[in-house]
C-alpha positions in Angstrom: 52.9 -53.1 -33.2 53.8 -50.2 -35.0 50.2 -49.8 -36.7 48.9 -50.1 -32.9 51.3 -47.0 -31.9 49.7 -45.1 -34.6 46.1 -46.0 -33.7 47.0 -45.0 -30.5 48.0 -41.3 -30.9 45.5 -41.0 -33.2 43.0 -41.9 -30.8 44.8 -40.1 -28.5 44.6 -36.3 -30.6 40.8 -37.3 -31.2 40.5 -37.5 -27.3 42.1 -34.0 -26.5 40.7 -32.2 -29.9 37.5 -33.4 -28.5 38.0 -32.5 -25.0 39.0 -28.7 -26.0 36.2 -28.3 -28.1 33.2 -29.2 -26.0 31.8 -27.8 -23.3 33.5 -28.4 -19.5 30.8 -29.8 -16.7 33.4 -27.6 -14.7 31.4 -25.2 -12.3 32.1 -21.2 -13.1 33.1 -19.1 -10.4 30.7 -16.0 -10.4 32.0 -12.9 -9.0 28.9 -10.2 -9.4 30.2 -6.3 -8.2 27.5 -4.0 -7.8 27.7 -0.2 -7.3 25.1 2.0 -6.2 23.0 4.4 -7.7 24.3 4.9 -11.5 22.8 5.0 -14.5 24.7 4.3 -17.9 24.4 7.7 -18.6 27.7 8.7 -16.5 29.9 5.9 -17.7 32.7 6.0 -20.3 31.7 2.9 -22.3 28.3 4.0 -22.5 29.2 7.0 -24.9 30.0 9.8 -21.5 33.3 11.4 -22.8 33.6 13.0 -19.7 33.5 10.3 -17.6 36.6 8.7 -16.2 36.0 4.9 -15.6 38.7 3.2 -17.3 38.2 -0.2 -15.2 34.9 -0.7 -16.5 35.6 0.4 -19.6 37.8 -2.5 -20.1 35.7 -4.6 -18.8 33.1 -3.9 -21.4 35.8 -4.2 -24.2 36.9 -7.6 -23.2 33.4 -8.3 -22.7 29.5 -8.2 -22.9 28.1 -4.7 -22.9 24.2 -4.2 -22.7 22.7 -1.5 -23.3 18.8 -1.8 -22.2 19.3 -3.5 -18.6 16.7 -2.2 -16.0 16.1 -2.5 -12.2 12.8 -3.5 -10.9 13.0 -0.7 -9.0 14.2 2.7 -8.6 15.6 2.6 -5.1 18.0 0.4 -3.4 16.2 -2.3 -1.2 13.5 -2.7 -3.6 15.3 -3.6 -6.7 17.8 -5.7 -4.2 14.8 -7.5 -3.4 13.7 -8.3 -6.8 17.3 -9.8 -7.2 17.5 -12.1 -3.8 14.4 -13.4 -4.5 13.8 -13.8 -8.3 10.5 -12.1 -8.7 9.0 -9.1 -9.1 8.2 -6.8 -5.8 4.3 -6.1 -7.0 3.6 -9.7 -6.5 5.5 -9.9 -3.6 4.4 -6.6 -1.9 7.9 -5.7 -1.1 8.3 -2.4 -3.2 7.8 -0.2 -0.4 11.3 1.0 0.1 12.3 -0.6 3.7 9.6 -2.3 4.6 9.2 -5.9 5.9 6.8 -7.8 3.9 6.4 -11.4 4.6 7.3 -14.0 1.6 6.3 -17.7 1.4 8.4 -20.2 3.2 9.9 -21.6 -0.2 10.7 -18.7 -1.7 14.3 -18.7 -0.2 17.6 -16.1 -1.3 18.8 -17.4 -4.9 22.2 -17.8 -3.0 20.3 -21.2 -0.9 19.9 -22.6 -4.1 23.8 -22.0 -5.5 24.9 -23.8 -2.1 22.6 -26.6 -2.8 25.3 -27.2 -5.9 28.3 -27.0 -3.1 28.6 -23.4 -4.0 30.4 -20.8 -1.3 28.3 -17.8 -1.2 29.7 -14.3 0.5 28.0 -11.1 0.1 30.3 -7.7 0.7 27.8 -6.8 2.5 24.4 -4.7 1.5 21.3 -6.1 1.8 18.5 -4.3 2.5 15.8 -7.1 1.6 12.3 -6.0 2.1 10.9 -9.0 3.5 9.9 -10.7 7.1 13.0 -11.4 9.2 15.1 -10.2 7.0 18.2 -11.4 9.6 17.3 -15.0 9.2 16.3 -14.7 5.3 20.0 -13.4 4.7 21.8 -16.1 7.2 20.2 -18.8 4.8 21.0 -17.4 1.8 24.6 -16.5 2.5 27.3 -18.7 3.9 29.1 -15.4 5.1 27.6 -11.8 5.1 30.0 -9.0 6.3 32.5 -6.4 5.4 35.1 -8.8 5.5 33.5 -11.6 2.9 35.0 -12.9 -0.1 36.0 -16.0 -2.2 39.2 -16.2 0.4 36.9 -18.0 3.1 35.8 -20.9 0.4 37.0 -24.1 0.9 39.6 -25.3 -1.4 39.0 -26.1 -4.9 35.0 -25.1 -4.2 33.3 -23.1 -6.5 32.3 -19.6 -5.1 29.7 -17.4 -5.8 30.8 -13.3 -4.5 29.1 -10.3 -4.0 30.9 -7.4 -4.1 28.7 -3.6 -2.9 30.7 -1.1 -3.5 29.1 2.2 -1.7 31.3 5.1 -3.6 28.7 6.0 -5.9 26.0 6.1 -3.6 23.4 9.4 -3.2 24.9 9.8 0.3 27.9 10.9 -1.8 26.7 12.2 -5.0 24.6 14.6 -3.3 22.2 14.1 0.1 25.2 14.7 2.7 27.1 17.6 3.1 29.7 19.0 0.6 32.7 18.5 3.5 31.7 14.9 4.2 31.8 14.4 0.3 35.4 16.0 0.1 36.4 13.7 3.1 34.8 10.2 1.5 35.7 10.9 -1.9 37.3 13.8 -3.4 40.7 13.3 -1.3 41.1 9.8 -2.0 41.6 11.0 -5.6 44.6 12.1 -6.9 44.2 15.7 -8.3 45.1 14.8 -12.1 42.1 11.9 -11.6 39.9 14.1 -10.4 36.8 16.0 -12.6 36.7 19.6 -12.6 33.2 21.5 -11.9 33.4 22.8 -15.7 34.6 19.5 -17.2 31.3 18.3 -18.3 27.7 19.2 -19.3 25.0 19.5 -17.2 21.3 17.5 -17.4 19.3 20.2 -19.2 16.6 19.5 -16.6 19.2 21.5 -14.2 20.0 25.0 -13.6 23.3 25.6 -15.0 25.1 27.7 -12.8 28.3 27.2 -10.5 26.3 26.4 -7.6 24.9 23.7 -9.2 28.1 22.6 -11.0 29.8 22.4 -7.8 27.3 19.7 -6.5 27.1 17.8 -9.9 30.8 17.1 -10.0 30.0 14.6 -7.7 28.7 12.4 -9.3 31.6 12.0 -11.9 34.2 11.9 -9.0 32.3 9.5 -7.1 32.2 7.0 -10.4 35.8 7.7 -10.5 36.4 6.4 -7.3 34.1 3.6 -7.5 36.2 2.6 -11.2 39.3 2.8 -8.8 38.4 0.4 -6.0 36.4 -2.1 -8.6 40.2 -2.1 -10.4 41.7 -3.2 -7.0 39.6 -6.3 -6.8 39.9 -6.9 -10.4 43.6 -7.1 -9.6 42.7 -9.3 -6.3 41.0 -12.1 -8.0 43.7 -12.1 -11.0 46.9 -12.3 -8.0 44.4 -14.9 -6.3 44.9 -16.8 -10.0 41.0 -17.0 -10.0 40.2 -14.6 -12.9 40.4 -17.6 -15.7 37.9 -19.4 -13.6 35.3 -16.3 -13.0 32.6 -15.1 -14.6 32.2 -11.6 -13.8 28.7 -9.3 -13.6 29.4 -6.0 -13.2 26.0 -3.5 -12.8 24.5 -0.9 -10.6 21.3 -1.6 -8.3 19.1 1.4 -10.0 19.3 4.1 -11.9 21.1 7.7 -10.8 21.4 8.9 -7.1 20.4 12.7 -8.3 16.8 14.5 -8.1 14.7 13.2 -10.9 16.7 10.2 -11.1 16.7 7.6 -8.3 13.2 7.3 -6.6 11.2 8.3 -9.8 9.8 6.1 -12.3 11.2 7.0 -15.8 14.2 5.5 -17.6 16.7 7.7 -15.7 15.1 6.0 -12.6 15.2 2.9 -13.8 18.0 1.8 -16.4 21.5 0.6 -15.5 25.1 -0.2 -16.7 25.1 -4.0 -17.0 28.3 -5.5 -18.2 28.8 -9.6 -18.6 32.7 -10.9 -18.5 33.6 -14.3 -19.3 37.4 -16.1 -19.0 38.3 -18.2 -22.5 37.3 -21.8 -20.5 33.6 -20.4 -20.3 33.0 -18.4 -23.7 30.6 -21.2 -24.7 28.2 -19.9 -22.5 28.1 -16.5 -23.7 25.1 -16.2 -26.4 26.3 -13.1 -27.5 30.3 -13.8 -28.1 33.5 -11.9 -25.9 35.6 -9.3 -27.0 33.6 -5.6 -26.5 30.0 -7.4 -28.2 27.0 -4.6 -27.2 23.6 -5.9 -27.1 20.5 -4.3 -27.0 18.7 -7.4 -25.7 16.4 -6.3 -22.8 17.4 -7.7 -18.8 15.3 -7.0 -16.3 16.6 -7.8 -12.8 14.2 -10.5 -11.7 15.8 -12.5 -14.7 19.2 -12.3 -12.2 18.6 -15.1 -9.9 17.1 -18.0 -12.5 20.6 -17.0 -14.8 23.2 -17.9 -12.0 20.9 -20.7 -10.5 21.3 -22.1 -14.6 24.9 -21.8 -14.5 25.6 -23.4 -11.3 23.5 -26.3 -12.7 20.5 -26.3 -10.6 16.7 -26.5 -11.9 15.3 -23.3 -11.4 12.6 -22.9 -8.4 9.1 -22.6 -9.9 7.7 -18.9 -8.2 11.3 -17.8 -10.6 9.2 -16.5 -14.2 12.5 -14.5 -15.1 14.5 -15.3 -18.3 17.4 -17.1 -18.1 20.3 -15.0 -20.0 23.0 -17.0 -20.8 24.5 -20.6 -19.9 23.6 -24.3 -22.3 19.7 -23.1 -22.4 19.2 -19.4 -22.8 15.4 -18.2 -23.0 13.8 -16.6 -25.9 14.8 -12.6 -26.0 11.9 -10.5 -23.9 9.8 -8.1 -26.6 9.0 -5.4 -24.0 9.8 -5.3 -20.0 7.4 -4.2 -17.0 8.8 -2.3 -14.0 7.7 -0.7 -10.8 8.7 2.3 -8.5 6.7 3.0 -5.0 7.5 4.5 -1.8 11.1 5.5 -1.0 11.5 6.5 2.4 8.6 9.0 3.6 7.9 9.8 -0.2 4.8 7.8 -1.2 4.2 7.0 -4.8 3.0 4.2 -7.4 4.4 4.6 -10.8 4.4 1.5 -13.7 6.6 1.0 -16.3 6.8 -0.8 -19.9 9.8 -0.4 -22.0 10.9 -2.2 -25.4 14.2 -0.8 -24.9 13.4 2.4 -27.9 10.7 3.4 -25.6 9.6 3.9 -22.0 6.2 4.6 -21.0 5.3 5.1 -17.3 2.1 5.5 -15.9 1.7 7.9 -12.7 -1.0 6.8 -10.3 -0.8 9.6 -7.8 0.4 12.0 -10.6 -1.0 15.3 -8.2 2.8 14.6 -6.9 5.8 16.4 -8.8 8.9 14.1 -9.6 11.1 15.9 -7.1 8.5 15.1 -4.2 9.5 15.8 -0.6 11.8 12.4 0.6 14.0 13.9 3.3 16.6 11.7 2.5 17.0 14.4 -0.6 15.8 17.0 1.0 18.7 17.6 3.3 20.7 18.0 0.4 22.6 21.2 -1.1 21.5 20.9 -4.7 18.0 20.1 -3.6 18.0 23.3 -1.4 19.3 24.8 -4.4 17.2 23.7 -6.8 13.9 25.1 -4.4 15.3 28.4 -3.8 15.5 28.8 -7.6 12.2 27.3 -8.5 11.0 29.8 -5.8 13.0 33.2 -7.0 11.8 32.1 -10.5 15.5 31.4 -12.2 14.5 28.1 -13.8 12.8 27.6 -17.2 10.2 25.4 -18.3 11.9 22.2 -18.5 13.4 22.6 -14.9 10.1 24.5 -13.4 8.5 21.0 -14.4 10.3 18.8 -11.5 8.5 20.8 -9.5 4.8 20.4 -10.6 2.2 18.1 -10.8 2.9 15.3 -13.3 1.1 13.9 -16.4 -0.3 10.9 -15.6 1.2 9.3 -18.6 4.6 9.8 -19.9 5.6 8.2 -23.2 9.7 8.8 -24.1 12.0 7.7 -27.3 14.5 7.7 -25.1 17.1 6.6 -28.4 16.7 10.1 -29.6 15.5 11.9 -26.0 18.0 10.9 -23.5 17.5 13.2 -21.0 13.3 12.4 -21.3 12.7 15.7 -22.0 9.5 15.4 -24.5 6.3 13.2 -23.8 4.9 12.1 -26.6 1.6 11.6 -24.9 -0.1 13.3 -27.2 2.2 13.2 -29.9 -0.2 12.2 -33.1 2.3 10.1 -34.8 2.4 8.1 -31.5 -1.2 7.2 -30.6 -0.7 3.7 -31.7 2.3 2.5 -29.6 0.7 4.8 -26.8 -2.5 2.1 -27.0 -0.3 -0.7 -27.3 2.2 0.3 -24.3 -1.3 1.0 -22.3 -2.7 -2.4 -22.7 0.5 -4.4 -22.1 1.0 -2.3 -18.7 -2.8 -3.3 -17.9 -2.6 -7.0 -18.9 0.6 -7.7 -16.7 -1.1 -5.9 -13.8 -4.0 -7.8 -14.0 -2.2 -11.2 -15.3 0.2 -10.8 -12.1 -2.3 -9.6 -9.6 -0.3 -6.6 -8.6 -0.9 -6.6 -5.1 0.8 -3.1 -4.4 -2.0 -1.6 -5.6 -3.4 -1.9 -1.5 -2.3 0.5 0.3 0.8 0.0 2.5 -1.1 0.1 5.9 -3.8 -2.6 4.2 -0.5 -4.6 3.3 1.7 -5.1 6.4 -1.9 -6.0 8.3 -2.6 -9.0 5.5 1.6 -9.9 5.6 0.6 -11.2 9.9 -1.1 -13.4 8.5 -0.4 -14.9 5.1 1.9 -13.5 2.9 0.6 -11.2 0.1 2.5 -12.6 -3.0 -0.4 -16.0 -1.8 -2.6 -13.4 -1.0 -3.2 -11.7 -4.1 -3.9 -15.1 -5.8 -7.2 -16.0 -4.3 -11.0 -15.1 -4.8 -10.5 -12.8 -2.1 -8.3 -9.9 -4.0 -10.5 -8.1 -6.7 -7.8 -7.2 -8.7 -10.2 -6.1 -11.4 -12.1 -4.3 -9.9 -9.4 -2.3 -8.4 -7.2 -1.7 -11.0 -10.2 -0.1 -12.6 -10.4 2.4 -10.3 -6.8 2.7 -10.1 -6.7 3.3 -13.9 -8.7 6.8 -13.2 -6.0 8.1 -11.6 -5.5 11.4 -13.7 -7.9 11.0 -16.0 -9.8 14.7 -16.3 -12.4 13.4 -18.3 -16.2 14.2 -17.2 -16.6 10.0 -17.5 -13.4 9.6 -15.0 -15.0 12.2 -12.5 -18.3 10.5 -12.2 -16.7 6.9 -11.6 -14.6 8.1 -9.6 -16.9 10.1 -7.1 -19.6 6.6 -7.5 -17.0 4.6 -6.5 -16.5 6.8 -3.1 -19.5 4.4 -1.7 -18.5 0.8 -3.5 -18.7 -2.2 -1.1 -14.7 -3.1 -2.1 -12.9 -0.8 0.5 -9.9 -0.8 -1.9 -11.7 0.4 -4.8 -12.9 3.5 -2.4 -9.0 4.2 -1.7 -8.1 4.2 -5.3 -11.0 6.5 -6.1 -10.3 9.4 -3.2 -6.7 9.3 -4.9 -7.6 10.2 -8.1 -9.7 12.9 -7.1 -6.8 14.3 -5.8 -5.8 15.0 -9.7 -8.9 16.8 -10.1 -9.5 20.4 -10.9 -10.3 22.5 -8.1 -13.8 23.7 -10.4 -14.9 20.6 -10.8 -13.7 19.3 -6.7 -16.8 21.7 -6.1 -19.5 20.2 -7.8 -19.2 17.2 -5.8 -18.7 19.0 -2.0 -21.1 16.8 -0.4 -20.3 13.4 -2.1 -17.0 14.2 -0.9 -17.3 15.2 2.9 -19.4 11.8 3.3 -16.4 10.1 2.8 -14.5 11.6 5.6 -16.7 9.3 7.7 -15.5 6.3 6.0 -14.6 3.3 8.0 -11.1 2.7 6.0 -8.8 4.9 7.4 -7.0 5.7 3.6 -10.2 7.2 2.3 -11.3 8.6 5.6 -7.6 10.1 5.2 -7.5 11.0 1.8 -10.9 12.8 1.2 -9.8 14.9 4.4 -6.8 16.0 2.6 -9.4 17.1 -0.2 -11.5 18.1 1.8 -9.8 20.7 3.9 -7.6 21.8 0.8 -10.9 22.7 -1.7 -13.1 23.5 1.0 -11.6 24.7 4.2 -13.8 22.3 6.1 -12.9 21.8 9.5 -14.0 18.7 10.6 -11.3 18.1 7.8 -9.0 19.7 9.5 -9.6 18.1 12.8 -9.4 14.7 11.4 -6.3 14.9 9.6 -5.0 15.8 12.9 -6.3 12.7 14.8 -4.3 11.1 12.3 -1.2 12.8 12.2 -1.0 12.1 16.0 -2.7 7.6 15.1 0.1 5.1 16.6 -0.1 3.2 13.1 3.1 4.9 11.5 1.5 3.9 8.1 -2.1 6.0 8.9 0.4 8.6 10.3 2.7 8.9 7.1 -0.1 8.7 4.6 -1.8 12.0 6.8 1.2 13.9 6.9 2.6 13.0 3.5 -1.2 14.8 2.1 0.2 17.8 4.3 2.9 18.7 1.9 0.9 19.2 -1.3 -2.6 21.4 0.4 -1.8 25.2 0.3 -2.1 26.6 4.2 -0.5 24.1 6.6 -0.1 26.1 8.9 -3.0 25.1 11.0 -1.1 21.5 11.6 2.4 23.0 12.9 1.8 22.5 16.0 -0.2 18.9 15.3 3.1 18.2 13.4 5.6 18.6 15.8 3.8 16.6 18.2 3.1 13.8 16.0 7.2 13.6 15.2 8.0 13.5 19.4 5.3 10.2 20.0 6.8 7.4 21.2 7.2 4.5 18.4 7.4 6.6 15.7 9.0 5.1 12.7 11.5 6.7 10.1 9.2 7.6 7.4 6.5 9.7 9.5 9.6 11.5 11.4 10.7 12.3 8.1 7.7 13.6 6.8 7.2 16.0 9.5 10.4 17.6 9.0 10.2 18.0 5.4 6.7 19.3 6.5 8.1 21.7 9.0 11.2 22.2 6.7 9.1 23.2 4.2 7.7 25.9 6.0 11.3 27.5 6.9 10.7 25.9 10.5 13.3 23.5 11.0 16.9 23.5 9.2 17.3 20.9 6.2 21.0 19.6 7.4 22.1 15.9 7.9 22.0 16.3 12.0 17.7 17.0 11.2 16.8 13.7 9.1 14.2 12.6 11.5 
């Protein structure tokens, strides 16, 4: 009897040593807070001394720090888009900031697939998905989807799965609306010893360092302040709620810095977030990298979100998901280099793509005749923009800060280890030549491999998205992704060679491959824009309304042609907003507009006017000292 006692508890101890040690089936909790418009650059933890964010500061200590996590995307519903559905925006066609791009019936919100597991899913309460009916696409996805969301509504003893948006960081407070709204939002809901002075910090070298400036840059570290504050407050929340030693916590912004030269543009300031992983002592085993203030330089891209919390909830992960799955029983191999995207944000049209192996960022411009502080009204209503024009104007800035102003490279290649602020392109550094190449052909090879259908323009895309969506699209016969991209790949190339595809591609049968060649004669010189006058006003009678469009732009600029003028006028005043915005966007970069004043104004009153070409008529008008750059004149 005795020797059966002992067998007993020694069975027993085996049972529970066991038990502790291996992994629990139990399903995590995942609580993911997301603030707006920050790059790492402004956080404590990150190496800022000047930054107050004790919150996520601890949260780092006690957890899993990385250091070279990027958005898909360099403004907010882009990048958000990437995340809901797991896959990149240029095969979707979603980049365009605010748009609303059909996606395939399967491809349903990552939050569908958690609930599939008997997961609660609340989102607190951004979305700003770029895709068809985006009302209906968010009630699938989310159980419950407003301000007053949270785990509190689940069901008890169901897992949840939380998003929290917290909007104190946002441009809207960092700079776009007005100083007195700022004070209001943010600046007295801090206690004056919290708060950071206007000399308390150093300045971007890329800025003007003066008071003025000072003022309006002290908004950004108060604004993080406040954000740290109200992130602490749910911290506390879910530990009173006695949840936190169930929770996995992701803490991370949706892009990179809500300043000029940061969000919108495609370079690592653009691009690269704070990204911070948190795991309770039951759920450490899924942690590849360990607890306890680990950094890792491993590289996350946001499409890889979505496959990682589908793998910890338990669920296969959807095929049309190609991201890496971060953590959890199965973690994928580490990524050796990363590809991301930037286009349009608001009524500023671009196309920029990215590579980065974390040590380096290399960004191709494809419409580099445009500066990286372009006209988006949305930033143009702001003081430290206006601020930063009057002294590019009055000549008070010096090369560095002159260049935010002018035409880019179209090629930048940073170390951004030893050049935070992306200062130096190594484009033509000699010691470089060889990762240049190799960055080149990996940037090519991904836009060819994944048919990157943003390469159409966005009035070509949202007629295909009536009738089949473009990330199918862009997979047939039908989409001559080669030949495009190679005309695409001109773009800024001054080379005699460049110049003479480019204008013999004015008359190729693909209508695509004409648009990408009128846009990289834009990046021409105006001697050798000359040569080719004739080739060049044939165009203008092109039956695709982008290169009609664009060699008008060129037209009128180099040659003072008037049937130029005329037609950009038709154009200006087209009821396709797209056709409209593309015309008036050209507007702000040719040298006398004052011909299309009149055209302008007229275009902005037409009934059915969208945002983006209101917009762009009053930076146009704006720019010409014609209408006041305040918050009441955003459209």
């Amino acid at each position: 009897m005795q020797l059966r006692l002992h067998k007993f508890w020694a069975l027993s101890l085996l049972v529970a040593f066991v038990s502790s040690c291996a992994p629990s089936n139990e399903k995590p909790n995942i609580l993911w807070i997301t603030i707006e418009d920050t790059s790492p650059h402004f956080i404590g933890c990150y190496g800022n001394e000047d930054a107050k964010t004790p919150v996520i500061d601890q949260l780092a200590s006690e957890g899993v720090r990385f250091t070279n996590a990027f958005s898909t995307g360099t403004v907010c519903s882009p990048s958000r888009t990437a995340i809901i559905t797991g896959v990149k925006t240029y095969k979707t066609g979603t980049g365009n900031h605010r748009s609303a791009i059909a996606v395939p019936e399967y491809m349903k919100g990552y939050p569908y697939y958690l609930q599939q597991q008997g997961y609660y899913t609340s989102n607190n309460k951004k979305t700003d998905y770029n895709v068809g009916d985006e009302k209906a696409y968010t009630a699938e996805a989310w159980h419950e989807c407003a301000d007053t969301a949270g785990w509190w509504n689940k069901a008890e003893g169901q897992p949840f799965f939380a998003v929290f948006n917290f909007m104190d960081s946002h441009q809207s407070r960092t700079m776009t609306h007005t100083y007195a709204w700022y004070k209001k939002q943010v600046l007295t809901k801090l206690p004056e010893e919290e708060r950071i002075a206007e000399n308390d910090f150093d300045m971007p070298p890329f800025y003007n360092d003066t008071p003025k400036m000072r003022k309006q840059f002290a908004r950004v570290y108060n604004s993080l302040k406040l954000t740290d504050n109200k992130v602490g407050a749910l911290l506390q929340r879910l530990e009173a709620d006695g949840l936190k030693d169930n929770t996995i916590i992701f803490f991370y912004a949706d892009h990179g810095e809500g300043i000029p030269r940061g969000k919108t543009n495609g370079i690592n300031l653009g691009y690269r977030v704070p990204f911070i992983a948190w795991f309770p002592e039951k759920f450490k085993h899924l942690s590849p990298w360990g607890t306890g203030g680990v950094v890792t330089d491993e590289l996350v891209s946001f499409e890889d979100l979505a496959p990682t919390v589908i793998s910890l909830a338990g669920r296969e992960i959807p095929k049309h998901m190609t991201g890496r799955t971060m953590m959890g029983r199965k973690p994928s191999k580490e990524a050796e280099h990363l590809v991301l995207s930037s286009d349009r944000a608001d009524n500023g049209i671009d196309m920029v793509r990215t590579v980065t192996n974390g040590k380096y960022v290399y960004s191709r411009n494809f419409m580099p005749y445009l500066p990286e502080v372009r006209y988006i009204r949305y930033m143009e209503i702001s003081d430290i923009k206006q601020q930063m024009r009057r002294d590019y104007e009055q000549n008070k800035l010096n090369d560095v800060q002159k260049k935010l102003f002018e035409a880019r490279a179209h090629e930048y290649l940073y170390n951004i280890e030893d050049d935070e602020w992306e200062l130096n392109n190594l484009v033509n550094d000699a010691a470089h030549q060889e990762l240049l190449s190799d960055m080149r052909q990996l940037l090519k090879k991904e836009m060819l491999e994944s048919r990157d259908i943003l390469l159409m323009p966005e009035y070509e895309l949202e007629l295909l998205a009536d009738s089949i969506p473009p990330y199918e699209y862009r997979l047939g016969a039908d989409y001559a992704i080669d030949e495009i991209l190679e005309s695409a790949w001109l773009a800024g190339d001054r080379t005699d060679d460049a110049l003479v595809k480019q204008i013999n591609n004015l008359s190729h049968a693909n209508q695509i491959v004409r648009y990408w060649a009128a846009v990289g004669l834009c990046s021409q010189s105006d001697d050798v824009l000359k040569r080719y006058e004739e080739e060049i006003k044939q165009a203008m009678s092109d039956d695709y309304a982008p290169v009609a469009i664009t060699t008008a732009a060129i037209a009128y600029n180099q040659f003072a042609d008037e049937n130029a003028e005329a037609l950009i006028k038709d154009y200006c005043m087209h009821s396709d907003n797209n056709l409209a915005l593309m015309a008036i966007h050209y507007l702000m970069y040719v040298d006398n507009k004052m011909p299309f004043v009149d055209t302008v104004k007229a275009s902005r009153e037409l009934e059915g006017r969208d945002y983006n070409p209101k917009a762009a008529a009053v930076d146009f008008l704006g720019s010409l000292g014609l209408m006041p750059n305040n918050p009441s004149y955003r459209q």
